[in-house]
N, CA, C and O atoms as CSV, one atom per row, in Angstrom:
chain,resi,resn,atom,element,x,y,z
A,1,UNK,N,N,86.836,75.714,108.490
A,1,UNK,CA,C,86.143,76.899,108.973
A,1,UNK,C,C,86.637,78.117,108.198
A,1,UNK,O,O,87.848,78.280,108.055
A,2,UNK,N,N,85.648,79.082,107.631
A,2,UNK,CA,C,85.979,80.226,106.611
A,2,UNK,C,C,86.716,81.248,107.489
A,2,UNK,O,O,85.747,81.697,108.102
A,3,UNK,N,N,87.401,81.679,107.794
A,3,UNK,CA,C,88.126,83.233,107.677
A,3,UNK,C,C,88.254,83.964,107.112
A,3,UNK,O,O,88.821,83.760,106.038
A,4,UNK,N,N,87.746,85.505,107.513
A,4,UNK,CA,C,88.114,87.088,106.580
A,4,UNK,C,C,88.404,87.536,107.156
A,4,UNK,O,O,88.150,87.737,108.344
A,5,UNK,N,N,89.469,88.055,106.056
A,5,UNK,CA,C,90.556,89.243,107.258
A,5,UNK,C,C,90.566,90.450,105.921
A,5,UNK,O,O,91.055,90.345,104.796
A,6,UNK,N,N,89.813,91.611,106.568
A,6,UNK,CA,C,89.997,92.802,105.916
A,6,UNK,C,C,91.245,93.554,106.181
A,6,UNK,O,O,91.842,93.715,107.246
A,7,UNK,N,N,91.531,94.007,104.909
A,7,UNK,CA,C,93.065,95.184,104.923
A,7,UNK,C,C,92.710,96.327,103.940
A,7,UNK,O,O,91.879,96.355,103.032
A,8,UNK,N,N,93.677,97.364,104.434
A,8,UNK,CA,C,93.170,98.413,103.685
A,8,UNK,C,C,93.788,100.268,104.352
A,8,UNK,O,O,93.478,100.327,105.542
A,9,UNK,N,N,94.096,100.849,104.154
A,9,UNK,CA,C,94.530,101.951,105.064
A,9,UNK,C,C,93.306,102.929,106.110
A,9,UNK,O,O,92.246,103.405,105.703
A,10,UNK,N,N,93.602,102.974,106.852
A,10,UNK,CA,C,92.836,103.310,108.125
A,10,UNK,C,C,92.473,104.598,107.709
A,10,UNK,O,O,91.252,104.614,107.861
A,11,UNK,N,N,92.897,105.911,107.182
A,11,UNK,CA,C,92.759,106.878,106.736
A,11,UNK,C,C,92.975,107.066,105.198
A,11,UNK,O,O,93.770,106.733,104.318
A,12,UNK,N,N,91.577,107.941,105.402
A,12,UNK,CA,C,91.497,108.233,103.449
A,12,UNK,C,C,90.900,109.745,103.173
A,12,UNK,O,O,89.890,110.078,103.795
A,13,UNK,N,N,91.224,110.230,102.685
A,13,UNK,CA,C,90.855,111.576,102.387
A,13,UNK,C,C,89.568,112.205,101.235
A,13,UNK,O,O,89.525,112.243,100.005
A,14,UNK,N,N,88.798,112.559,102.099
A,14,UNK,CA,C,87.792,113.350,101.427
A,14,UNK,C,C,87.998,113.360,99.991
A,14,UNK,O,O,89.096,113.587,99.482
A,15,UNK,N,N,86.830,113.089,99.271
A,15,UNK,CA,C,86.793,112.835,97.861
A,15,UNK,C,C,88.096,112.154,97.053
A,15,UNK,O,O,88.489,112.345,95.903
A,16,UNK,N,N,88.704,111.119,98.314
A,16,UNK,CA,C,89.616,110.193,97.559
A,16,UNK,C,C,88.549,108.866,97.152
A,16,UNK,O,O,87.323,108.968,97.101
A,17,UNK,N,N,89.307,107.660,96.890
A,17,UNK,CA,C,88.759,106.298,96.836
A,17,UNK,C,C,89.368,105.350,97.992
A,17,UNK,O,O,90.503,105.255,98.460
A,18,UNK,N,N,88.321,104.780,98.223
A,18,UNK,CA,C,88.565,103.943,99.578
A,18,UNK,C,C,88.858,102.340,98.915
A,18,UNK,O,O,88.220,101.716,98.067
A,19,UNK,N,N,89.938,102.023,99.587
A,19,UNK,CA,C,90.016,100.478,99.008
A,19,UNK,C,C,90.304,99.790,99.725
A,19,UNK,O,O,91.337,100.087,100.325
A,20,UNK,N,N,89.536,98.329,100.165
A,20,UNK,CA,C,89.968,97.554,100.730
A,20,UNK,C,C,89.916,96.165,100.398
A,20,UNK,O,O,89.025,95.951,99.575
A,21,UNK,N,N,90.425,95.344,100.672
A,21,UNK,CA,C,90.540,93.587,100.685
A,21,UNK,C,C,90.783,93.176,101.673
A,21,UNK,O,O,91.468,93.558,102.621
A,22,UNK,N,N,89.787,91.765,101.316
A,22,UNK,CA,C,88.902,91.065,102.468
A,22,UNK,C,C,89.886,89.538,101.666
A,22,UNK,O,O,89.776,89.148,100.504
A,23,UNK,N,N,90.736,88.994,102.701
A,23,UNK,CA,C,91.344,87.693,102.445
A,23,UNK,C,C,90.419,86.852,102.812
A,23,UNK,O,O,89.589,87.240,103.633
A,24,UNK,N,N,90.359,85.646,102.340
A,24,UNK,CA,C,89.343,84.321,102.403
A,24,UNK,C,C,90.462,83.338,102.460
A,24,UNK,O,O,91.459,83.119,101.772
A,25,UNK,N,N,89.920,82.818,103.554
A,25,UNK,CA,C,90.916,81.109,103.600
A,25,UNK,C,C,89.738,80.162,104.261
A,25,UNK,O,O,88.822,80.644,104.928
A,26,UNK,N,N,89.883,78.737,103.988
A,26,UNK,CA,C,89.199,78.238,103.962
A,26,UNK,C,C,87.661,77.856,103.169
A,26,UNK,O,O,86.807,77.032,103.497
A,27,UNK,N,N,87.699,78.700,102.140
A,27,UNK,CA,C,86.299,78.023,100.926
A,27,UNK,C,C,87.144,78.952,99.921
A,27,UNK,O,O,88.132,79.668,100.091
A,28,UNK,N,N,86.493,78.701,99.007
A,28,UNK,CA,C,86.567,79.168,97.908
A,28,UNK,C,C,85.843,80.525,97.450
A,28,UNK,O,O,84.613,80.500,97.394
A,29,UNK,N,N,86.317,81.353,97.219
A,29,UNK,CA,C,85.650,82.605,96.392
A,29,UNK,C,C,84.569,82.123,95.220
A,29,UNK,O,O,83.352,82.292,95.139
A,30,UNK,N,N,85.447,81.504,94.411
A,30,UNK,CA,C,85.379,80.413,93.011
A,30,UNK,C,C,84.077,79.846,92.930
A,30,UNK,O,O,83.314,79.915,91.967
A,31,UNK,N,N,83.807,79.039,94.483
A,31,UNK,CA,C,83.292,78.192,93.510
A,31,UNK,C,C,82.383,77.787,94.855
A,31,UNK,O,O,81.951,76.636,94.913
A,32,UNK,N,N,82.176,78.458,95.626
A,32,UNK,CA,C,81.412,78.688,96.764
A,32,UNK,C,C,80.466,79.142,96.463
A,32,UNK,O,O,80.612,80.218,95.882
A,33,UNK,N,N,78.844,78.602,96.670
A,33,UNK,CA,C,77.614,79.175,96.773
A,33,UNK,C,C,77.095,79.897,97.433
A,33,UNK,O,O,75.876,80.061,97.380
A,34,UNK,N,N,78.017,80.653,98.393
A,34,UNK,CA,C,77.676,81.965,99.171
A,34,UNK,C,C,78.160,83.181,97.933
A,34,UNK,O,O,78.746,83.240,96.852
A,35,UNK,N,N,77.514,83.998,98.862
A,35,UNK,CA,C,78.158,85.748,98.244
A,35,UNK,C,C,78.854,85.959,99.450
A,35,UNK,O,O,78.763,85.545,100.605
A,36,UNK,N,N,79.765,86.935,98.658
A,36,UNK,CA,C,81.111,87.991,99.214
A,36,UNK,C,C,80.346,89.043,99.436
A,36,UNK,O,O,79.590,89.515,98.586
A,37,UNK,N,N,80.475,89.434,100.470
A,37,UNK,CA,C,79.912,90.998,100.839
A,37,UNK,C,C,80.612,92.585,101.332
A,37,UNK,O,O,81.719,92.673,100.801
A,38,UNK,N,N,80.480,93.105,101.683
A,38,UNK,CA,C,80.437,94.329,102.268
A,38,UNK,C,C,79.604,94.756,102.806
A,38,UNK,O,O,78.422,94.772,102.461
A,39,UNK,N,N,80.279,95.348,104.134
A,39,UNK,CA,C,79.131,95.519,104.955
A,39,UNK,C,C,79.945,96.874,105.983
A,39,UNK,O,O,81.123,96.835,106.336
A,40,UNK,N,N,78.823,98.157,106.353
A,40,UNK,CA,C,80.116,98.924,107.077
A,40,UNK,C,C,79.001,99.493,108.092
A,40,UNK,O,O,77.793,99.280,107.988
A,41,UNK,N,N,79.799,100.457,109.355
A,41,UNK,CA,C,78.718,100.437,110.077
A,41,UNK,C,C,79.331,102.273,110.828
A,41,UNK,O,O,80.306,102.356,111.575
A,42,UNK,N,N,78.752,103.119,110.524
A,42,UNK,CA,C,79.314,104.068,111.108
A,42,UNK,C,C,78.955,104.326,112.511
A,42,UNK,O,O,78.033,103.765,113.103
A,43,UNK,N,N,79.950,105.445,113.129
A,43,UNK,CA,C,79.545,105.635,114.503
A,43,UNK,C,C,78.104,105.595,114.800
A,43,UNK,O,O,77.250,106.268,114.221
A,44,UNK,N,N,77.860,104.563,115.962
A,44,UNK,CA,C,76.238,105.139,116.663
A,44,UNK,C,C,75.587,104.502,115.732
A,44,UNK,O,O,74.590,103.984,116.235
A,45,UNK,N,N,75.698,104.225,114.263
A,45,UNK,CA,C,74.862,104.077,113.255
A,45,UNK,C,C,74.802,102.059,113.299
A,45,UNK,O,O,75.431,101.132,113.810
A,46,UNK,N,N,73.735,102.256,112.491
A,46,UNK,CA,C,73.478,100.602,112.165
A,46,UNK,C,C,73.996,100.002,110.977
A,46,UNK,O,O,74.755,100.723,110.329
A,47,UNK,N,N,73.775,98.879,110.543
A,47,UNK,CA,C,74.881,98.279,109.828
A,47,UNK,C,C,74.114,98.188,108.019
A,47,UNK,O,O,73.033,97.827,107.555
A,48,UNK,N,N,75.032,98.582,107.624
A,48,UNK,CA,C,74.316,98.711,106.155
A,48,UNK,C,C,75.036,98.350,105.222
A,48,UNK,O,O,76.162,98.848,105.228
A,49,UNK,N,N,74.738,97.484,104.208
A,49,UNK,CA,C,74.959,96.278,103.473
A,49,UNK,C,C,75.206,97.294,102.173
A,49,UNK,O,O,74.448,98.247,101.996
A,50,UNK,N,N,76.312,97.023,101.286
A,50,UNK,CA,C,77.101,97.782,100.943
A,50,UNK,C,C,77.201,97.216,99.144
A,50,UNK,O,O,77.019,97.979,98.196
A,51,UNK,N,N,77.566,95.560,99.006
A,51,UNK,CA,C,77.313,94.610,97.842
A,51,UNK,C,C,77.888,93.859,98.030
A,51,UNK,O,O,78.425,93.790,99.135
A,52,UNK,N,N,78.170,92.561,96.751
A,52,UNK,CA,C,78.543,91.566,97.033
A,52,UNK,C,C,78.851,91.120,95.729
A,52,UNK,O,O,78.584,91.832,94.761
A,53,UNK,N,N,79.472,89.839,95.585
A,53,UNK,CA,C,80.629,89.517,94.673
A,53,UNK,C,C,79.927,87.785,94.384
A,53,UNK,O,O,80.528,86.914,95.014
A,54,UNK,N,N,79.003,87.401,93.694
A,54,UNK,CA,C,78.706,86.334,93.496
A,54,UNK,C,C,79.686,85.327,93.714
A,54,UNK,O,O,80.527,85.744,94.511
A,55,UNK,N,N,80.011,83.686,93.166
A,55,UNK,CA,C,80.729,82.576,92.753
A,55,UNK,C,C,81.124,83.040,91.235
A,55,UNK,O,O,82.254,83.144,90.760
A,56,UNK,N,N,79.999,83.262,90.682
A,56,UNK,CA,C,79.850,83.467,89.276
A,56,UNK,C,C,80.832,84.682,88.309
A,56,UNK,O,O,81.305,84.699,87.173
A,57,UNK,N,N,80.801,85.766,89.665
A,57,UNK,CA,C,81.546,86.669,89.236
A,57,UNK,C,C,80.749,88.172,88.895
A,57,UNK,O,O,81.084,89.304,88.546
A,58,UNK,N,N,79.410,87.393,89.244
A,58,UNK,CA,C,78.658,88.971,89.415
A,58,UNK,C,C,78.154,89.374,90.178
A,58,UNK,O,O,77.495,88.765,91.021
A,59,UNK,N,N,78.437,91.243,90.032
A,59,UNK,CA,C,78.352,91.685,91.369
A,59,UNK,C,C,76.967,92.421,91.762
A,59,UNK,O,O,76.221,92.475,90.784
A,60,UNK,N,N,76.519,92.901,92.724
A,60,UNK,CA,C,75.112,93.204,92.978
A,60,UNK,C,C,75.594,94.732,94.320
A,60,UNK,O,O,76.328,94.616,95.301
A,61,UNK,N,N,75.052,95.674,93.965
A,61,UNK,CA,C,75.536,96.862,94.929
A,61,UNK,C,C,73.992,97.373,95.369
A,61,UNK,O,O,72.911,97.055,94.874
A,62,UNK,N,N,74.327,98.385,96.605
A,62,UNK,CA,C,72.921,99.158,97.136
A,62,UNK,C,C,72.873,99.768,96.209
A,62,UNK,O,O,73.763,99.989,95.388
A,63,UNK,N,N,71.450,100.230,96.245
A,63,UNK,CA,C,71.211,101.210,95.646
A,63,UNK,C,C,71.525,102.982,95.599
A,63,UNK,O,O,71.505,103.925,94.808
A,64,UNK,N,N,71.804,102.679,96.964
A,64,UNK,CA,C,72.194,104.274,97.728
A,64,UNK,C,C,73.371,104.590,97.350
A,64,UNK,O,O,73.712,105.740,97.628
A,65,UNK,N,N,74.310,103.765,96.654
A,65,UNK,CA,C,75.893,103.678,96.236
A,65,UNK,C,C,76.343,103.051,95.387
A,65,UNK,O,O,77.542,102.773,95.337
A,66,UNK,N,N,75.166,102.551,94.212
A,66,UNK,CA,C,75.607,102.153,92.880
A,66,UNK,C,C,76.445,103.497,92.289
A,66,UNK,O,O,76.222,104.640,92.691
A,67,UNK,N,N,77.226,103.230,91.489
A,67,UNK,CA,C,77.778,104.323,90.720
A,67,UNK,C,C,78.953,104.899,91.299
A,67,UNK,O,O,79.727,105.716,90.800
A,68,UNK,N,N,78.976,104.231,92.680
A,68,UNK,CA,C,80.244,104.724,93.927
A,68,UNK,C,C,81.027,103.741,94.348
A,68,UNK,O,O,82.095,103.796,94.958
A,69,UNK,N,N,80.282,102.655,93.895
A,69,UNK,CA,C,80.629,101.012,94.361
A,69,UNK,C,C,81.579,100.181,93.491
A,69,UNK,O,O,81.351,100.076,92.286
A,70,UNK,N,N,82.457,99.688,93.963
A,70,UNK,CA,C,83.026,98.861,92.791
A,70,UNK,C,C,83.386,97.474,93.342
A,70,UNK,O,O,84.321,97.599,94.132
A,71,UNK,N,N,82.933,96.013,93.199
A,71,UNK,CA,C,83.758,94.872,94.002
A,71,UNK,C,C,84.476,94.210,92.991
A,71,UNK,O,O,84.047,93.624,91.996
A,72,UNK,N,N,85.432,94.355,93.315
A,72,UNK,CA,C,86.341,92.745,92.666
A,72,UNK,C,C,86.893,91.633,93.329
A,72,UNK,O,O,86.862,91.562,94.558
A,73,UNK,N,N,87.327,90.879,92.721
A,73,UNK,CA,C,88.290,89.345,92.918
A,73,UNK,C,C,89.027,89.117,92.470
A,73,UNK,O,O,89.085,88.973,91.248
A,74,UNK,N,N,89.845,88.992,93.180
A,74,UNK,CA,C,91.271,87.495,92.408
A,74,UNK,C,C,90.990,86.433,92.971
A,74,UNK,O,O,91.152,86.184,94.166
A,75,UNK,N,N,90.457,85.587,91.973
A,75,UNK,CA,C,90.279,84.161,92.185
A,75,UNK,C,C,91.320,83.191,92.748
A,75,UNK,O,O,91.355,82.342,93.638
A,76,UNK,N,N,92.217,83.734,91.764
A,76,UNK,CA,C,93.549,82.863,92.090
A,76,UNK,C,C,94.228,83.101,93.443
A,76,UNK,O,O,94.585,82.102,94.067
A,77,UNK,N,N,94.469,84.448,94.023
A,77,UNK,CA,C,94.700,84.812,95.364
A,77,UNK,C,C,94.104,84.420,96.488
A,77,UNK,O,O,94.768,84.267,97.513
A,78,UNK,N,N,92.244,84.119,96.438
A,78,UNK,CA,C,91.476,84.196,96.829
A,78,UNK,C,C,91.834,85.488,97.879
A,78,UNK,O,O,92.690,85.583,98.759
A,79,UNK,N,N,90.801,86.438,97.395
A,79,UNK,CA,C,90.135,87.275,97.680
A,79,UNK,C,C,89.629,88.641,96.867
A,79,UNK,O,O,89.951,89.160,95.798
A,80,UNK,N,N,88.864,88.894,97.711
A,80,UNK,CA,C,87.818,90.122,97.139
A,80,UNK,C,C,88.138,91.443,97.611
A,80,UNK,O,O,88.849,91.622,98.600
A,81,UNK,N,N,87.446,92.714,96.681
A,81,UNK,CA,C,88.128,94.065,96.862
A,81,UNK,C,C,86.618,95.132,97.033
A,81,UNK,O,O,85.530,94.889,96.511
A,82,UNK,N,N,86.812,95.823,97.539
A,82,UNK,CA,C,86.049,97.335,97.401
A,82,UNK,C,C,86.967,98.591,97.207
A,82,UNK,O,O,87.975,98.993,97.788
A,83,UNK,N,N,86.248,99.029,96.203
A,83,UNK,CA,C,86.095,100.105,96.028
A,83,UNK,C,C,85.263,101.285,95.809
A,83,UNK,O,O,84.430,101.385,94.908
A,84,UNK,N,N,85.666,102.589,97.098
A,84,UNK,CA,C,84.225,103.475,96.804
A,84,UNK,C,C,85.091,104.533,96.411
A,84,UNK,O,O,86.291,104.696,96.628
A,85,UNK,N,N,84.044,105.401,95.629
A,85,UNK,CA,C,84.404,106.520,95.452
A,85,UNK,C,C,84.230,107.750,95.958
A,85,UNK,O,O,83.583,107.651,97.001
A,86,UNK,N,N,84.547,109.039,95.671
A,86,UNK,CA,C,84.291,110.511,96.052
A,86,UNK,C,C,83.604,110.237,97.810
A,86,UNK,O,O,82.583,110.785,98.224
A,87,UNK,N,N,84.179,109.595,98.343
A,87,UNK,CA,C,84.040,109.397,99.896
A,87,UNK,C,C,84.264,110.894,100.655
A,87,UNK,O,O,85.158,111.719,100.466
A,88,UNK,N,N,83.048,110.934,101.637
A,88,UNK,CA,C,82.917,112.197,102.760
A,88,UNK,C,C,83.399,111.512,103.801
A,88,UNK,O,O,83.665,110.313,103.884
A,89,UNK,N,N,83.521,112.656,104.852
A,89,UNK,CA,C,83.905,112.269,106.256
A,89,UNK,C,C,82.668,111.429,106.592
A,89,UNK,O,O,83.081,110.439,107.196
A,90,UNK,N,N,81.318,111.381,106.470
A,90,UNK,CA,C,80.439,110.725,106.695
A,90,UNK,C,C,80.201,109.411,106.503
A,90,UNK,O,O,79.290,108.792,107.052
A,91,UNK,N,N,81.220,108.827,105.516
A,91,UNK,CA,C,81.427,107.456,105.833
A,91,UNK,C,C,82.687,106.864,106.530
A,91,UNK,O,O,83.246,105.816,106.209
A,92,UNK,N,N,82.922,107.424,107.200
A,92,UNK,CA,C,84.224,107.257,108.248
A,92,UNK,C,C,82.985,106.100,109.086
A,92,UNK,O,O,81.936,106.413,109.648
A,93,UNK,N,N,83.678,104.537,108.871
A,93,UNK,CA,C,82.883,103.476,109.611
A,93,UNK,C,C,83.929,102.175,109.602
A,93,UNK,O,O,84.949,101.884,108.977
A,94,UNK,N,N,83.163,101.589,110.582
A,94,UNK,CA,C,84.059,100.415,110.590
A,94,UNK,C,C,83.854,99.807,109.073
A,94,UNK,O,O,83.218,100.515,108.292
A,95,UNK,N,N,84.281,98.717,108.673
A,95,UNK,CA,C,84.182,98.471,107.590
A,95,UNK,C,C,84.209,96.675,107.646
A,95,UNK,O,O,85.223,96.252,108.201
A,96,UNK,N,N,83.493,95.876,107.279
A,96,UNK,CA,C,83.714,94.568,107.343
A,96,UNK,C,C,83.420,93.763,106.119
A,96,UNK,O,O,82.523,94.115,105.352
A,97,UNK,N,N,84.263,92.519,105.872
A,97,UNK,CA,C,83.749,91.761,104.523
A,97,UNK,C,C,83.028,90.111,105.512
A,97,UNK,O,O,83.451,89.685,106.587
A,98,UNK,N,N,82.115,89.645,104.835
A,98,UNK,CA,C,81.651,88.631,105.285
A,98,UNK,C,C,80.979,87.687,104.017
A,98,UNK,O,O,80.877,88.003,102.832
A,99,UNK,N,N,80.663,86.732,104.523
A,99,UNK,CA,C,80.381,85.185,103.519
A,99,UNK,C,C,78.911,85.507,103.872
A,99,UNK,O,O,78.472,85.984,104.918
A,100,UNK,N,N,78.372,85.199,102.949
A,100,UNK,CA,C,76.611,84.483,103.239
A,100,UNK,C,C,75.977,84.110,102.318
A,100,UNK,O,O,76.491,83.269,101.581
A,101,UNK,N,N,74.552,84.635,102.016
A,101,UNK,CA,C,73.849,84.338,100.912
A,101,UNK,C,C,73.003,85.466,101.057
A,101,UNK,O,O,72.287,86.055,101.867
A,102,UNK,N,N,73.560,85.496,99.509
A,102,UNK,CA,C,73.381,87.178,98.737
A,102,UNK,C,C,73.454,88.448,99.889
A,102,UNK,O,O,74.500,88.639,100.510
A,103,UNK,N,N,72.384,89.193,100.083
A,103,UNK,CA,C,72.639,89.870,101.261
A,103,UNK,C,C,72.404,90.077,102.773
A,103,UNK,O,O,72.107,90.986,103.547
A,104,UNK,N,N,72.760,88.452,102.792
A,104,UNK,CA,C,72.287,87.642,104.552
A,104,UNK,C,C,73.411,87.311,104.778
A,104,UNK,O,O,73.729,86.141,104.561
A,105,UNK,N,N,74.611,88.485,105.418
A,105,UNK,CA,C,75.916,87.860,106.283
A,105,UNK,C,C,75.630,86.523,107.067
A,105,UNK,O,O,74.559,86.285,107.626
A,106,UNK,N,N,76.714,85.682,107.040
A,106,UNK,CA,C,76.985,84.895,107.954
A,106,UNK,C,C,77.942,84.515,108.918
A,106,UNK,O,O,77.904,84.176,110.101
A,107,UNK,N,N,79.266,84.757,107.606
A,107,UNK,CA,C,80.386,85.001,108.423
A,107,UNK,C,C,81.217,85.644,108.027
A,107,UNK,O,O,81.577,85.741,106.854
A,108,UNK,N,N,81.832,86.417,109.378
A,108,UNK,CA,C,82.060,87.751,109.583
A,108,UNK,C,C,83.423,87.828,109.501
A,108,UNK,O,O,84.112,86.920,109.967
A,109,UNK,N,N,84.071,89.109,108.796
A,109,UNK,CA,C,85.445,89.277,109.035
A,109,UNK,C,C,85.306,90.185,110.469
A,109,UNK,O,O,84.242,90.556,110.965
A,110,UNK,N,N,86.953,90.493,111.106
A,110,UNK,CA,C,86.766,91.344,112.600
A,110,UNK,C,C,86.405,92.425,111.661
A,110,UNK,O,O,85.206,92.250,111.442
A,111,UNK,N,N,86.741,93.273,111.106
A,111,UNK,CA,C,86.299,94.524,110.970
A,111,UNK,C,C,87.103,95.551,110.550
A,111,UNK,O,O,87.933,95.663,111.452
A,112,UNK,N,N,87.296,96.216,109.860
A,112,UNK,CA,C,88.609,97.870,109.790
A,112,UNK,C,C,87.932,98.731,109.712
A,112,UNK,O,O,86.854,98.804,109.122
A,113,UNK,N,N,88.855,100.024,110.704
A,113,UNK,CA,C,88.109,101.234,110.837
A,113,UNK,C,C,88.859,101.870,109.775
A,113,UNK,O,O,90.029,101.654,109.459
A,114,UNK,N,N,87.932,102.779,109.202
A,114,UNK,CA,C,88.248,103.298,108.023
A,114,UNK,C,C,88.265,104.962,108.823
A,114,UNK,O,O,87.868,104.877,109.986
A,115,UNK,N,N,88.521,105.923,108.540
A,115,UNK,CA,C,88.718,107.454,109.202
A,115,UNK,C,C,88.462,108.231,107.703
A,115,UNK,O,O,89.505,108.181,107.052
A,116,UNK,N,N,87.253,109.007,106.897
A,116,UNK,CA,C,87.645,109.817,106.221
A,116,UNK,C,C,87.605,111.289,106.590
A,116,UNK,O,O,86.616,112.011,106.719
A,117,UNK,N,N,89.207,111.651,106.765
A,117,UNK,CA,C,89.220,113.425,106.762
A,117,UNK,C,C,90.991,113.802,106.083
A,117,UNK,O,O,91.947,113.148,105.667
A,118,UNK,N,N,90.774,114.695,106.221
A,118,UNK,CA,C,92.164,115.737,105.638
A,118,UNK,C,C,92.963,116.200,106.914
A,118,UNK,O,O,93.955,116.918,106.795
């Protein structure tokens, strides 16, 4: 059975970079025919799909946050990374990594609240 466990610091400051990693145990990053995702959900707000990290090694981002988006992997560690950039208080959201196909979560990490302010 797959497990994700997101880590990452709870507070980040206005026009810093937000980074987090999403541990995987149980499948493979590698060599698994799902996608790695991101997925975050702010207060009150609904859940909006963020990108994802192929088998292959390529990555696929929204459109609303190409250019802000960054995912990586360590294969060998197994696991995957985000990174956003020039972040507002307005994305102060929970934050979750999950398994699926392409951008159809399936399974879910619990979640980290992310806080951006000064």
């Amino acid at each position: 059975q797959v497990q994700l466990q997101e880590s990452g610091p709870g507070l980040v400051k206005p026009s810093q970079v937000l980074s987090l990693t999403c541990s995987v145990s149980g499948d493979s990053i590698a060599t698994s025919y799902h996608a790695w995702s991101w997925i975050r959900q702010p207060p009150g707000k609904g859940l909006e799909w963020m990108g994802a990290i192929a088998s292959d090694g390529n990555t696929y981002y929204s459109p609303s946050l190409k250019g802000r988006t960054s995912i990586s992997r360590d294969t060998s560690k197994n696991y995957f990374s985000l990174q956003l950039s020039s972040v507002t208080p307005e994305e102060t959201a929970v934050y979750y990594c999950a398994r699926g196909i392409m951008a159809t979560p399936i399974d879910w990490g619990q979640g980290t609240k992310v806080t951006v302010s000064s």
